[in-house]
DSSP file (Angstrom, degrees, kcal/mol; ACC not computed):
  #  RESIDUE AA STRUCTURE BP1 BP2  ACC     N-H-->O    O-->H-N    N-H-->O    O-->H-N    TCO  KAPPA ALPHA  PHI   PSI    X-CA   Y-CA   Z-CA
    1    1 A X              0   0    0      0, 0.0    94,-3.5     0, 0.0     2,-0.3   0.000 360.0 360.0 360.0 135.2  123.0   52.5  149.5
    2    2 A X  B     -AB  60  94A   0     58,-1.2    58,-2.0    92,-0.2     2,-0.2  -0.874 360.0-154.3-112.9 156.4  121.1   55.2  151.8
    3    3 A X        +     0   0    0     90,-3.5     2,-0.3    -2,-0.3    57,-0.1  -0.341  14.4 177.1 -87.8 175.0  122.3   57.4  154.5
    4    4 A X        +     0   0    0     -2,-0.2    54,-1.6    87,-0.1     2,-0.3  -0.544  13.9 166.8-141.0 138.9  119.3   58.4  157.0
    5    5 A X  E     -CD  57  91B   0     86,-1.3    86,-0.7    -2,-0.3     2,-0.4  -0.984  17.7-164.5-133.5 174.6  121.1   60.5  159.6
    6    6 A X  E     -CD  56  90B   0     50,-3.3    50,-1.5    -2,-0.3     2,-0.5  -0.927   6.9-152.5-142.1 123.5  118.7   62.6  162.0
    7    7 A X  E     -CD  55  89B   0     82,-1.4    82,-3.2    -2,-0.4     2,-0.2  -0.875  25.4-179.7 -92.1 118.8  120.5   65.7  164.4
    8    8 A X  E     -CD  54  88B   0     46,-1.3    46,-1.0    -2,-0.5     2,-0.5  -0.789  27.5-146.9-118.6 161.7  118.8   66.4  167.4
    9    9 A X  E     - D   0  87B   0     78,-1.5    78,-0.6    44,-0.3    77,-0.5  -0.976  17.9-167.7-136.6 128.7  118.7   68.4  170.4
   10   10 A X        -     0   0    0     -2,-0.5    42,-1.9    42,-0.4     2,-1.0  -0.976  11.6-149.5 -96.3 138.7  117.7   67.4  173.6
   11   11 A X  B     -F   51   0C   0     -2,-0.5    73,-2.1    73,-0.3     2,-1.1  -0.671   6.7-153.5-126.8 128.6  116.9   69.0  176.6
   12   12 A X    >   -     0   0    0     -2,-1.0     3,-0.9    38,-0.8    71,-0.1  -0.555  18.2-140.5 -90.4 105.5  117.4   67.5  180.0
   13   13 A X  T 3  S-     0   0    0     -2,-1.1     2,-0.8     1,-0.2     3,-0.1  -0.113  77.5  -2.5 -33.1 143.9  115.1   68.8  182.7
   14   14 A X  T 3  S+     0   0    0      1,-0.2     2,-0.4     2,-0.1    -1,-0.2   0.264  77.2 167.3  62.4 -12.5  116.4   69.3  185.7
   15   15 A X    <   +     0   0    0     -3,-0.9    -1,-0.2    -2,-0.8    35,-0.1  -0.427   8.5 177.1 -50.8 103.1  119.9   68.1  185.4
   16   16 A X        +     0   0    0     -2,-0.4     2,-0.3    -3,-0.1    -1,-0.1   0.382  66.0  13.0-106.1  29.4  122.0   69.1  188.2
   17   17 A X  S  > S-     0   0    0     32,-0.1     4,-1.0     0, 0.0    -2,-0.1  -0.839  80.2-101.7-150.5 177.4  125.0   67.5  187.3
   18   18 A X  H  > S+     0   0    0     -2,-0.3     4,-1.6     2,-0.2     5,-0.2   0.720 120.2  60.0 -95.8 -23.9  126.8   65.7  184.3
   19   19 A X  H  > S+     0   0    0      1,-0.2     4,-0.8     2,-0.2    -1,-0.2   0.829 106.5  47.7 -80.4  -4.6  126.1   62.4  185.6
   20   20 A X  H >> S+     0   0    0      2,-0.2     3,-1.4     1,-0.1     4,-0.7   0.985 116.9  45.1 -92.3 -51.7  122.0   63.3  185.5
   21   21 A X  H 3X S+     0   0    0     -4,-1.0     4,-2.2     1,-0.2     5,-0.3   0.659 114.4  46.6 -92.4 -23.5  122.6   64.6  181.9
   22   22 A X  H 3< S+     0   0    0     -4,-1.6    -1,-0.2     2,-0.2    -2,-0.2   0.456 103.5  64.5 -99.9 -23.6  124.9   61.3  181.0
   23   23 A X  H <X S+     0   0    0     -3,-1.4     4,-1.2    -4,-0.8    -2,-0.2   0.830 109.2  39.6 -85.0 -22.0  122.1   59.0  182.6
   24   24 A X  H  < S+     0   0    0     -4,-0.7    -2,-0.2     2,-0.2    -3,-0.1   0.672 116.4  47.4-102.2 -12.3  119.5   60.2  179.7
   25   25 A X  T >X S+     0   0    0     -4,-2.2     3,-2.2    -5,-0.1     4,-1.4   0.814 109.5  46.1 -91.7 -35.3  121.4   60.3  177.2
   26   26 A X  H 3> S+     0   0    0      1,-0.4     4,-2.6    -5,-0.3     3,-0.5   0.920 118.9  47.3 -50.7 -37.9  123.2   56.9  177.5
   27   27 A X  H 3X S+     0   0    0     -4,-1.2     4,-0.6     2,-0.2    -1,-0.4   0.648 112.8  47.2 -79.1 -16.2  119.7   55.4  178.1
   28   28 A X  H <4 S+     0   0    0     -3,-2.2     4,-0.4     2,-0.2    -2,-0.3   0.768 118.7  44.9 -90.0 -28.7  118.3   57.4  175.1
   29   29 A X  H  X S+     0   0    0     -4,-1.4     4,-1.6    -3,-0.5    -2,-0.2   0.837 114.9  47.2-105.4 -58.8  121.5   56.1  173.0
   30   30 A X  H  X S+     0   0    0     -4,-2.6     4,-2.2    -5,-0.4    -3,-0.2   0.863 110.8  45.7 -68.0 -43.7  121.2   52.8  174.2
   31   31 A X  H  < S+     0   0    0     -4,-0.6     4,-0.5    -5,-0.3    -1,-0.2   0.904 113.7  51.4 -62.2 -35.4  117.3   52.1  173.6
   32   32 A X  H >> S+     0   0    0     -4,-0.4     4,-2.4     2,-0.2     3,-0.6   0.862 114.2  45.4 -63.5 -45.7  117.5   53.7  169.9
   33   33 A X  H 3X S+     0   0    0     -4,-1.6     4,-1.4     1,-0.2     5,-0.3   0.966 117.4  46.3 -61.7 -50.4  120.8   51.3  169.0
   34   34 A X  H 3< S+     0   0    0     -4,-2.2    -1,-0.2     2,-0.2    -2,-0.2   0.639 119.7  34.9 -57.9 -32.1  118.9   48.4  170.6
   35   35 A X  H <4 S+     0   0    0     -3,-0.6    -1,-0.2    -4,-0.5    -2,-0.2   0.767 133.4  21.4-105.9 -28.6  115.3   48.8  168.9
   36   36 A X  H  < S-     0   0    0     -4,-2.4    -2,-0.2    -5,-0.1    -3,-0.1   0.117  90.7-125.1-134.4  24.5  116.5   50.1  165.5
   37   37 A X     <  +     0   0    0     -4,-1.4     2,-0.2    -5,-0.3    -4,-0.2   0.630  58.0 138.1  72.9  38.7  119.8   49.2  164.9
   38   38 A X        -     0   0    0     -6,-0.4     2,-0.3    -5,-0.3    20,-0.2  -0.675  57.9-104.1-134.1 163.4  121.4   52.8  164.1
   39   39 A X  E     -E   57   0B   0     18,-1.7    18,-1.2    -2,-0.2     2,-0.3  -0.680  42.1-172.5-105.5 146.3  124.7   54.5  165.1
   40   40 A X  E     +E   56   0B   0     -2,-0.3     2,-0.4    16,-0.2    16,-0.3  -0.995  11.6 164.0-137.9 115.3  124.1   57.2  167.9
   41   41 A X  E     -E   55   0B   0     14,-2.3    14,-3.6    -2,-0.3     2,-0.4  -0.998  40.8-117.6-142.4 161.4  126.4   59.3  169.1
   42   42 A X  E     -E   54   0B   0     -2,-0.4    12,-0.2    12,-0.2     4,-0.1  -0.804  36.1-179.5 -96.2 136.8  126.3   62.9  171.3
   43   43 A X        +     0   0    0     10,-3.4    11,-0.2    -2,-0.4    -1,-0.2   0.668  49.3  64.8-120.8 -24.5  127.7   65.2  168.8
   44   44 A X  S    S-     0   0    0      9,-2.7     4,-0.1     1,-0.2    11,-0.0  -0.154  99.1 -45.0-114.2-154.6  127.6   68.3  170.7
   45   45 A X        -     0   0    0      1,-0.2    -1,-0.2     2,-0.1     8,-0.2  -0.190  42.1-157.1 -56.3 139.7  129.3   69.8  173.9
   46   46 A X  S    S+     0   0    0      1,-0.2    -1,-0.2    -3,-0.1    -2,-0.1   0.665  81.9  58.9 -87.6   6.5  129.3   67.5  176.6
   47   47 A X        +     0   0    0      3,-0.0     2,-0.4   -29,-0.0    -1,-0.2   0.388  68.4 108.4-103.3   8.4  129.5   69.9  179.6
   48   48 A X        -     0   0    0      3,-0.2   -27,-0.0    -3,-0.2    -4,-0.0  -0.762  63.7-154.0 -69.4 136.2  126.4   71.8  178.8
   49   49 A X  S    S+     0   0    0     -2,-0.4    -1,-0.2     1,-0.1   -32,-0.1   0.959  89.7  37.0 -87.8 -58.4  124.0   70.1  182.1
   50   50 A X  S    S+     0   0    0    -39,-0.1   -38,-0.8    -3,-0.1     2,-0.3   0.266 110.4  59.3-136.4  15.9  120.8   70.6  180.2
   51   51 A X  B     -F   11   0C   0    -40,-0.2    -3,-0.2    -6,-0.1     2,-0.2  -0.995  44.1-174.2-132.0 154.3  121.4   69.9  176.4
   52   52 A X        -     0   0    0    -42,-1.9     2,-0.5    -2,-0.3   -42,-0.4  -0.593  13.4-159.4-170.3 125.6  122.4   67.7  174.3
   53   53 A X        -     0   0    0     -8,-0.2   -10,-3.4    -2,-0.2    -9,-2.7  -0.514  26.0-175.7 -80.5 110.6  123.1   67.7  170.8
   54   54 A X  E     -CE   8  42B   0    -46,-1.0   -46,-1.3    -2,-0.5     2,-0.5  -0.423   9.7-160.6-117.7 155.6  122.9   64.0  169.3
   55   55 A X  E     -CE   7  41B   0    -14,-3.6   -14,-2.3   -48,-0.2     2,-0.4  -0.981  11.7-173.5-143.7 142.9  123.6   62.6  165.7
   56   56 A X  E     -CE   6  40B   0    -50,-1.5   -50,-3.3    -2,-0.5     2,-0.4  -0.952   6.7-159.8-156.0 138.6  122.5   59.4  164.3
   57   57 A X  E     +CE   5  39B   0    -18,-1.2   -18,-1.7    -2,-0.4     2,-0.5  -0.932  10.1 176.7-136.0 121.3  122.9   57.2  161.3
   58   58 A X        -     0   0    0    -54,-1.6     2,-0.3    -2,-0.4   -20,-0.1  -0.858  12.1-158.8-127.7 119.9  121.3   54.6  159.5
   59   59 A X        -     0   0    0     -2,-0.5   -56,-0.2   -58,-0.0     2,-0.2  -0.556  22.1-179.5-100.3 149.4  122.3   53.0  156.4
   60   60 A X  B     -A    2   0A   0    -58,-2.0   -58,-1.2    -2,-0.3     3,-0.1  -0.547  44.2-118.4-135.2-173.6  119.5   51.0  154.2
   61   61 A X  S    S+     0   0    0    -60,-0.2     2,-0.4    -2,-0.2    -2,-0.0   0.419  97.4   8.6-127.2 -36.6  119.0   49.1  151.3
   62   62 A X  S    S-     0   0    0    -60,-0.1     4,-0.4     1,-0.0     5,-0.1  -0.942  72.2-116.3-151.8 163.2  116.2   51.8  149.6
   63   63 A X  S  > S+     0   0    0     -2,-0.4     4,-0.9     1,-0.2     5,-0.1   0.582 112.1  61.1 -89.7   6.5  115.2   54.9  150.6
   64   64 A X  H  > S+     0   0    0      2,-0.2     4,-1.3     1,-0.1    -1,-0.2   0.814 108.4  48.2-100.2 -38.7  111.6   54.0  151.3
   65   65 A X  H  > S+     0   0    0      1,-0.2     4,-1.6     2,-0.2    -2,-0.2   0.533 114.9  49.6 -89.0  -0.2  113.1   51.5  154.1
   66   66 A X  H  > S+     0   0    0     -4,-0.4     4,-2.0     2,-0.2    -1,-0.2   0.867 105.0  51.8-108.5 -48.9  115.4   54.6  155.2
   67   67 A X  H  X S+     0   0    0     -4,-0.9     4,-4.2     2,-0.2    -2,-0.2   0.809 110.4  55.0 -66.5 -47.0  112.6   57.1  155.4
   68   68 A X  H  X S+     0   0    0     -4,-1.3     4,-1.4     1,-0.2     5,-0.2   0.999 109.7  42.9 -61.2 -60.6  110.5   54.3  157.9
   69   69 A X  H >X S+     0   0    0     -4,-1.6     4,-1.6     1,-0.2     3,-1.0   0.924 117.4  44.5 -77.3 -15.0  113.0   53.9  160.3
   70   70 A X  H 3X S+     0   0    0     -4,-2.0     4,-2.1     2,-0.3    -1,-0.2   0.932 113.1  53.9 -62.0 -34.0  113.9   57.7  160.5
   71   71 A X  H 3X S+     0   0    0     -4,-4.2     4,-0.6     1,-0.3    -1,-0.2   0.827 112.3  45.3 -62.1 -20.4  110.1   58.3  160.6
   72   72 A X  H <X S+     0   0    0     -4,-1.4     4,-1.6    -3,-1.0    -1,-0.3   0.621 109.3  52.3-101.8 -25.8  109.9   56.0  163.5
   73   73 A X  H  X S+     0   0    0     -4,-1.6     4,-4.0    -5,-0.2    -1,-0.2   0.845 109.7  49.4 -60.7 -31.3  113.0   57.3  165.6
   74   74 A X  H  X S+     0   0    0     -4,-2.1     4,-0.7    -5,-0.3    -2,-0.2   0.565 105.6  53.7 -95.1  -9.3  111.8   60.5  165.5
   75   75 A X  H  X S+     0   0    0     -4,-0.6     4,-2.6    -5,-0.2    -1,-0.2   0.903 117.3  47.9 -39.8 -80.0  108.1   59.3  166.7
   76   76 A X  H >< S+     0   0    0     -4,-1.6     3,-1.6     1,-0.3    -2,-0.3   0.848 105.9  50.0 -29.8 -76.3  110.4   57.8  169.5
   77   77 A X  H >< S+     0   0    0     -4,-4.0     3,-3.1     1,-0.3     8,-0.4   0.884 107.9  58.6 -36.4 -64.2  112.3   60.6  170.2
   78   78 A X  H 3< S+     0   0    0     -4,-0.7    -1,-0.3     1,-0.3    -2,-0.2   0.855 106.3  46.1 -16.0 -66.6  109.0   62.4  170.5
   79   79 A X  T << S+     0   0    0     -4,-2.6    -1,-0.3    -3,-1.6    -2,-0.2   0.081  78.4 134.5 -70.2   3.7  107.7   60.4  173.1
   80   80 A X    <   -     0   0    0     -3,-3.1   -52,-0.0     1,-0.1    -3,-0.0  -0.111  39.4-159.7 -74.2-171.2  110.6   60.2  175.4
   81   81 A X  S    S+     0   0    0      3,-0.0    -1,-0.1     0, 0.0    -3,-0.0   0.466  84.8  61.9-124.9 -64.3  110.0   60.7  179.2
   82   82 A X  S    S-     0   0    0    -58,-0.1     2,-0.3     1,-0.1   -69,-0.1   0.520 113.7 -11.8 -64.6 -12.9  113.3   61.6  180.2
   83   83 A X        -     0   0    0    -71,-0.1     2,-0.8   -59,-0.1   -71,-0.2  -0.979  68.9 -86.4-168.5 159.7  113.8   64.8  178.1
   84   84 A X        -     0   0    0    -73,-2.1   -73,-0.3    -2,-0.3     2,-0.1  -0.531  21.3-132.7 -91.4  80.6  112.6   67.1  175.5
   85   85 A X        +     0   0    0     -2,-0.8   -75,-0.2    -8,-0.4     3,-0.1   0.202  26.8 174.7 -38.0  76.9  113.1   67.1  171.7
   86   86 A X        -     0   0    0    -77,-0.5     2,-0.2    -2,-0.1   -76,-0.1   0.593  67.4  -9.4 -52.6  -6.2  114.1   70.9  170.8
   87   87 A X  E     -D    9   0B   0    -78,-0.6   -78,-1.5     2,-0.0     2,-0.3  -0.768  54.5-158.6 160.9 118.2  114.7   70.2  167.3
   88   88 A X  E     -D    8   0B   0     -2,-0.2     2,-0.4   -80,-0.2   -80,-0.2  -0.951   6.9-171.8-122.8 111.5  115.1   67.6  164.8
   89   89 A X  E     -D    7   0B   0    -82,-3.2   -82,-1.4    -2,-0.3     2,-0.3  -0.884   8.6-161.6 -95.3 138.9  116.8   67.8  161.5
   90   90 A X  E     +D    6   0B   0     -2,-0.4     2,-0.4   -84,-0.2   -84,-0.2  -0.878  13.1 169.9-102.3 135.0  116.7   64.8  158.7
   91   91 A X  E     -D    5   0B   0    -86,-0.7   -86,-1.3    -2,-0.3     2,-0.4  -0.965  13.0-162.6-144.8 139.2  119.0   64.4  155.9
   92   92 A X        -     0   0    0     -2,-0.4   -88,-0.1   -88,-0.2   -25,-0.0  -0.729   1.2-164.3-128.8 106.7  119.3   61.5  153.6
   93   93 A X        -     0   0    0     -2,-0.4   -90,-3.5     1,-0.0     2,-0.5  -0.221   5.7-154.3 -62.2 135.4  122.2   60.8  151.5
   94   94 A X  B     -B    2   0A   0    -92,-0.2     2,-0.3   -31,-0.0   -92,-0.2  -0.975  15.6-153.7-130.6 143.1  122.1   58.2  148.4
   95   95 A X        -     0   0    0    -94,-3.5     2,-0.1    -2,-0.5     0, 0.0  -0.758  14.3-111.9 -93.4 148.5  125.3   56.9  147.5
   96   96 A X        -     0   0    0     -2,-0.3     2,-0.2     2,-0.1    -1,-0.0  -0.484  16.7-122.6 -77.8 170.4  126.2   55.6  144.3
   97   97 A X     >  -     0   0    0     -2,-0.1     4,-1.4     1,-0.0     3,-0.4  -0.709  45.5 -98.4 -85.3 146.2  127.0   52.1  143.0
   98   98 A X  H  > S+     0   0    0      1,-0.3     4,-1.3    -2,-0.2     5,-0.1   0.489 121.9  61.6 -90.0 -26.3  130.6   51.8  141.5
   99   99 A X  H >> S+     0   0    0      2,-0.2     3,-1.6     3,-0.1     4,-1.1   0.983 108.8  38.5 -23.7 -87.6  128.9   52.1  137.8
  100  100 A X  H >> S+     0   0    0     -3,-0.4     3,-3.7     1,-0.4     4,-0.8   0.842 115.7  58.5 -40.5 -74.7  127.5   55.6  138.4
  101  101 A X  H 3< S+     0   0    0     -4,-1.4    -1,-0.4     1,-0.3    -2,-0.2   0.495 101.2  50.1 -72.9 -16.9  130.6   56.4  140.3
  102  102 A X  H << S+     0   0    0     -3,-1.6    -1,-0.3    -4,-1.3    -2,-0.2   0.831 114.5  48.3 -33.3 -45.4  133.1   55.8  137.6
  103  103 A X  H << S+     0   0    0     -3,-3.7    -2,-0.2    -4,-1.1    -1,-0.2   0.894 103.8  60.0 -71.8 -33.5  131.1   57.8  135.5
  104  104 A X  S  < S-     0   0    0     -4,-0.8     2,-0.7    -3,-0.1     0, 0.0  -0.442  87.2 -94.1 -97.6 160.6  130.4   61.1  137.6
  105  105 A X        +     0   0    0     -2,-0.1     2,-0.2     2,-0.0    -1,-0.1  -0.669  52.2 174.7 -83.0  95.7  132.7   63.8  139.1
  106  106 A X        -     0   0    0     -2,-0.7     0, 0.0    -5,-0.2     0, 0.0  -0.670  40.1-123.5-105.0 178.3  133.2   62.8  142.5
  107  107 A X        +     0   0    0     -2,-0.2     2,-0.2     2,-0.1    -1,-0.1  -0.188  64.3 124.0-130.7  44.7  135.2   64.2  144.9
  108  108 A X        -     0   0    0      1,-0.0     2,-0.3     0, 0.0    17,-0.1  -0.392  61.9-114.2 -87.2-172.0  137.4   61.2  145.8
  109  109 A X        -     0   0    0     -2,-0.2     2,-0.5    16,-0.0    -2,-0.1  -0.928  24.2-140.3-148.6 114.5  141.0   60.9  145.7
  110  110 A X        -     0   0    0     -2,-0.3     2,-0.3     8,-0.3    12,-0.0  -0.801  29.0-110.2 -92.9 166.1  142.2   58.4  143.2
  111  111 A X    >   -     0   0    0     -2,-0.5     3,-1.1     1,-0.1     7,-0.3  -0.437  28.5-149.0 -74.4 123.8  145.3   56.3  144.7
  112  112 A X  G >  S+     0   0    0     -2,-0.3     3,-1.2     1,-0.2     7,-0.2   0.823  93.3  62.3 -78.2 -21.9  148.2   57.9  142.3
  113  113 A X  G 3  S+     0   0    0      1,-0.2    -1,-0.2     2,-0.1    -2,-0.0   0.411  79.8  88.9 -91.1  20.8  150.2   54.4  142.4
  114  114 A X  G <  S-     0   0    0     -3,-1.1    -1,-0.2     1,-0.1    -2,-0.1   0.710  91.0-132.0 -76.8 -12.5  147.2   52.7  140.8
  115  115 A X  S <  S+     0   0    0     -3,-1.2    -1,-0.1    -4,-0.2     4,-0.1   0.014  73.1 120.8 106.2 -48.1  148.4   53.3  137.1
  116  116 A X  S    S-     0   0    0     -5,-0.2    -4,-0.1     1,-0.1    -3,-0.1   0.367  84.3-115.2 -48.9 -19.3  145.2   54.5  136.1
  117  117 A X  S    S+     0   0    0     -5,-0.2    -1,-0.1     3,-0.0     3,-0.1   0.826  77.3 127.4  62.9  66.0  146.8   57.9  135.0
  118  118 A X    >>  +     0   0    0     -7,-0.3     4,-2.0     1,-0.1     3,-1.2   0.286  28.7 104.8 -91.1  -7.4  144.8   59.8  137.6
  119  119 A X  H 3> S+     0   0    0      1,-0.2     4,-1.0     2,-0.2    -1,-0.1   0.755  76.2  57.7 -74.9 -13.8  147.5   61.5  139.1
  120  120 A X  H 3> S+     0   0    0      2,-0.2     4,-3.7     3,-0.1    -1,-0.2   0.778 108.8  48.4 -41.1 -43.0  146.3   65.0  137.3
  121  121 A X  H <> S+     0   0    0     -3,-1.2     4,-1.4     1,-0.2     5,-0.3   0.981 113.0  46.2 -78.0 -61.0  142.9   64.7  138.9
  122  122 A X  H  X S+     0   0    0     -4,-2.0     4,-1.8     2,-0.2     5,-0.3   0.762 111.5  50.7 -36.7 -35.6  144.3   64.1  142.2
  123  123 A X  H  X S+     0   0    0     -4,-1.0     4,-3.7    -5,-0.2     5,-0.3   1.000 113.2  48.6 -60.6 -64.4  146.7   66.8  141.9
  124  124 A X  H  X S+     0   0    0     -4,-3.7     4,-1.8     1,-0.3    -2,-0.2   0.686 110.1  47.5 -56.6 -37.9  144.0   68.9  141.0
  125  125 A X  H  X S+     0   0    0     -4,-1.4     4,-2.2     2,-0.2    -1,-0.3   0.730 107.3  51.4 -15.5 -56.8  141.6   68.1  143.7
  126  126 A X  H  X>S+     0   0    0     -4,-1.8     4,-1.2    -5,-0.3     5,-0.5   0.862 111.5  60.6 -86.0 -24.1  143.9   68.4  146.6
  127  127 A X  H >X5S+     0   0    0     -4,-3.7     4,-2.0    -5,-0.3     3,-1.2   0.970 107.1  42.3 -52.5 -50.6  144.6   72.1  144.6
  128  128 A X  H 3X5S+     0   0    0     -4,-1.8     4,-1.2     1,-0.3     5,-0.3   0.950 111.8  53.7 -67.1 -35.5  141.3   73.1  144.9
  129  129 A X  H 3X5S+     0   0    0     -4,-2.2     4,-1.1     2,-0.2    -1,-0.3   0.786 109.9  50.0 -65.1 -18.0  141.2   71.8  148.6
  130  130 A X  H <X5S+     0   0    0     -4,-1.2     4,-3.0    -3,-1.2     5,-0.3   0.868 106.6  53.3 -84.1 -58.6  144.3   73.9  149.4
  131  131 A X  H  X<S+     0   0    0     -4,-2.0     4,-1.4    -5,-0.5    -1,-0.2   0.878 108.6  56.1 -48.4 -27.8  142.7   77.0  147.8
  132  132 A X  H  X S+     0   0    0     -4,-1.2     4,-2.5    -5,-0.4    -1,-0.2   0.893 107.1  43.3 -34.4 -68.1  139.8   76.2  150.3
  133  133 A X  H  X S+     0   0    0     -4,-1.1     4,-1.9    -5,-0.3     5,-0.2   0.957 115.6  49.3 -75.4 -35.9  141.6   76.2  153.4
  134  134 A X  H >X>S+     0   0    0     -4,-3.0     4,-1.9     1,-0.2     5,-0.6   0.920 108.2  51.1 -84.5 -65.0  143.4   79.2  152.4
  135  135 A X  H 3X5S+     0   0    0     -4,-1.4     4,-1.6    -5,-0.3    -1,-0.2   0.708 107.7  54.2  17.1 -73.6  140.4   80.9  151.5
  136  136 A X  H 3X5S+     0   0    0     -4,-2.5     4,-1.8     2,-0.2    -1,-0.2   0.860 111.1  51.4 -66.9 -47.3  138.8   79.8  155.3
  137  137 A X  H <X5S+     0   0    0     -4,-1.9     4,-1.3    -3,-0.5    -1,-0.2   0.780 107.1  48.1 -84.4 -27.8  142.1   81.6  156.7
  138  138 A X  H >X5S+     0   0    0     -4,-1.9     4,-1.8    -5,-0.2     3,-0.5   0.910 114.3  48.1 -62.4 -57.7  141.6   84.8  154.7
  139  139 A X  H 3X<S+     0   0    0     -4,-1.6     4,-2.1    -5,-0.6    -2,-0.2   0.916 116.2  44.6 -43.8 -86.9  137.9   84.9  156.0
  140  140 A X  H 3X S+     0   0    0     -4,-1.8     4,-0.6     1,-0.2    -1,-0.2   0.600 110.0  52.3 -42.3 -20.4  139.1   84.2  159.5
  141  141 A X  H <X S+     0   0    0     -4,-1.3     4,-2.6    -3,-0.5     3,-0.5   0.963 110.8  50.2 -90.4 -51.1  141.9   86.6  159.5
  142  142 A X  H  X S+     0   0    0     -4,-1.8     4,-3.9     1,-0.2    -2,-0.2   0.863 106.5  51.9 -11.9 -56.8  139.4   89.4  158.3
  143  143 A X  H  X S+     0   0    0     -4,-2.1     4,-1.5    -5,-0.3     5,-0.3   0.820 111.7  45.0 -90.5  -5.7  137.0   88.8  160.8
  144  144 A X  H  X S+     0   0    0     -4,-0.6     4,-2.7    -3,-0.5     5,-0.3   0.973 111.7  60.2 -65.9 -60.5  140.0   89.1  163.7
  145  145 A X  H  X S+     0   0    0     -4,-2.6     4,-0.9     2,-0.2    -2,-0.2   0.818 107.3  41.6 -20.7 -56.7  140.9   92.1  161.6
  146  146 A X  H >X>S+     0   0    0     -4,-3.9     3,-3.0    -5,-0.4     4,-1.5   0.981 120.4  38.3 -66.7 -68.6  137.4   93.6  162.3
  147  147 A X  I >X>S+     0   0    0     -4,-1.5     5,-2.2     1,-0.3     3,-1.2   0.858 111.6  55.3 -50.8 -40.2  137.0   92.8  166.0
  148  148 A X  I 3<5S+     0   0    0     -4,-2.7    -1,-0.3    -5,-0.3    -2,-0.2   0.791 115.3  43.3 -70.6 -45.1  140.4   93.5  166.6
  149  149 A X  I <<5S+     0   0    0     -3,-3.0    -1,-0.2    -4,-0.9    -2,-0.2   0.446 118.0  45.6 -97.5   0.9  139.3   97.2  164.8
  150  150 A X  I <<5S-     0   0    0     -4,-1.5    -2,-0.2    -3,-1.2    -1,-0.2   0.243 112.1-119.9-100.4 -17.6  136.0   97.4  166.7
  151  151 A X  I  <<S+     0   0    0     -4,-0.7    -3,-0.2    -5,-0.7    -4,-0.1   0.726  80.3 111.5 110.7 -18.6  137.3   96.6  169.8
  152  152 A X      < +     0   0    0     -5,-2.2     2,-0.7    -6,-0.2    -4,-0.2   0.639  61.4  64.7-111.5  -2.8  135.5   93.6  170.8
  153  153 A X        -     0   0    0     -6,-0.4     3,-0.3    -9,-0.2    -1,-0.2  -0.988  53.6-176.8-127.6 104.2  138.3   90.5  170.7
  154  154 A X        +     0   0    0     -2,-0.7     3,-0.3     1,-0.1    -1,-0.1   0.478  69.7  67.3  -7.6 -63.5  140.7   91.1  173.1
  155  155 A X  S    S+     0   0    0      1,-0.2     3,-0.3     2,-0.1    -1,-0.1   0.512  96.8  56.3 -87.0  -7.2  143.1   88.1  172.5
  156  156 A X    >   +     0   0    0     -3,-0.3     3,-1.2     1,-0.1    -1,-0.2  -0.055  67.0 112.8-110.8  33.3  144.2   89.5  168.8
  157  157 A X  T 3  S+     0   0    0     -3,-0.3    -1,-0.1     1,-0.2    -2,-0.1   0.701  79.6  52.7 -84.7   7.8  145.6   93.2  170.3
  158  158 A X  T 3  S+     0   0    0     -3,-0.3     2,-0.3     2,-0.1    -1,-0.2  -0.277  91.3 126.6-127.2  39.3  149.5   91.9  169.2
  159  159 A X    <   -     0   0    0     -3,-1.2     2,-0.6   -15,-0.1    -3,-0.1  -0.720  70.0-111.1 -80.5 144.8  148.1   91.2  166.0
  160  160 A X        -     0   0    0     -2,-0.3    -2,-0.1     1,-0.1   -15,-0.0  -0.476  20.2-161.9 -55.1 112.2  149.5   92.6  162.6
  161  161 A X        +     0   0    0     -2,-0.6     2,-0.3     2,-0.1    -1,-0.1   0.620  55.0 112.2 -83.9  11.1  147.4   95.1  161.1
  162  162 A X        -     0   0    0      1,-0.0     2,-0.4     0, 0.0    -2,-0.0  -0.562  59.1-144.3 -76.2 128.3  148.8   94.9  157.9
  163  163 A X        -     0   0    0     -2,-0.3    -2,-0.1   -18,-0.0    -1,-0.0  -0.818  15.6-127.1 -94.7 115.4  146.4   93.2  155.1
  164  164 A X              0   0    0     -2,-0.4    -1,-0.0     1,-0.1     0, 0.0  -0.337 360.0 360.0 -77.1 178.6  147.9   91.1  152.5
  165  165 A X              0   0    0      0, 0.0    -1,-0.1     0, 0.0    -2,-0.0   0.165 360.0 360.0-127.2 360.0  147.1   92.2  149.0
C-alpha cells in the first residue's frame, strides 16, 4: 500500500471575507475529490482571508500509480483560476504488508491481552514515548526560561526561575 499526500498553500486573491476564501477552497476541495478520488482537507488556519494551507491524501496499489495521480493534481493545482499555488510539498509513504511487518521494528503498540508475550515491548515503547514528551516540556520550559530572561514574553513574568537539575 502507498501513501501520496501533497501540502499546499494557496493564496486567495482578493478575498474580503471568509465566505470569499471558503468559496475557493470548497470548490478547489470539491473538484480534486470528484476528478481523482483523494481525501482533501484545509489543514491550516482558517481565519487567515488570503491563505490557505490544504493537505491531501491518496492511497494506491503501486507507487508508480501514486506518483501519476500526485503528478496530475499538482498540474491541476497549477492551473487553477481561482487562486495561487505558493508552495507544494510531496511525500510518499510505503506501507508494509503484514509479512515485512512482523519482521521489522515498528512502532506499533502490541494489544498486551493478546498473549503473544509483548507486553515488554509495549511497556517499553510507551517509555520511550513518555521520555519524549518530557523531553518536549524541558525544551519548552527553557525557551519560556529565555524569553521570560530577555524580556520578550510577557505572559510567563509569575514564572519560577528555578531550573531543575
Amino acid at each position: 500500500m502507498i501513501l501520496g499526500i501533497l501540502h499546499f498553500e494557496v493564496l486567495v486573491h482578493g478575498a474580503t471575507s471568509l465566505k470569499d476564501k471558503r468559496r475557493v477552497v470548497q470548490s478547489l476541495k470539491d473538484r480534486l475529490h470528484r476528478e481523482h478520488l483523494c481525501s482533501i482537507a484545509e489543514v491550516g488556519d482558517p481565519d487567515i482571508l488570503n491563505c490557505a494551507v490544504m493537505g491531501l491524501a491518496v492511497v494506491c496499489r503501486d507507487g508508480k500509480r501514486a506518483g501519476e495521480v500526485l503528478d496530475a493534481i499538482s498540474l491541476k493545482l497549477r492551473e487553477t483560476r481561482d487562486g495561487e499555488v505558493a508552495s507544494i510539498r510531496r511525500h510518499v509513504l510505503h506501507a508494509m504488508d503484514s509479512a515485512e511487518t512482523a519482521e521489522s521494528d515498528s512502532d506499533t503498540i502490541a494489544d498486551p491481552k493478546s498473549g503473544d508475550g509483548s507486553d515488554h515491548e509495549t511497556d517499553a515503547l510507551m517509555l520511550d514515548r513518555a521520555l519524549d514528551a518530557d523531553l518536549l516540556r524541558q525544551i519548552e520550559e527553557a525557551h519560556r526560561e529565555l524569553d521570560r530572561s530577555l524580556g520578550t514574553d510577557a505572559s510567563t513574568q509569575g514564572f519560577d526561575n528555578r531550573r531543575s537539575a
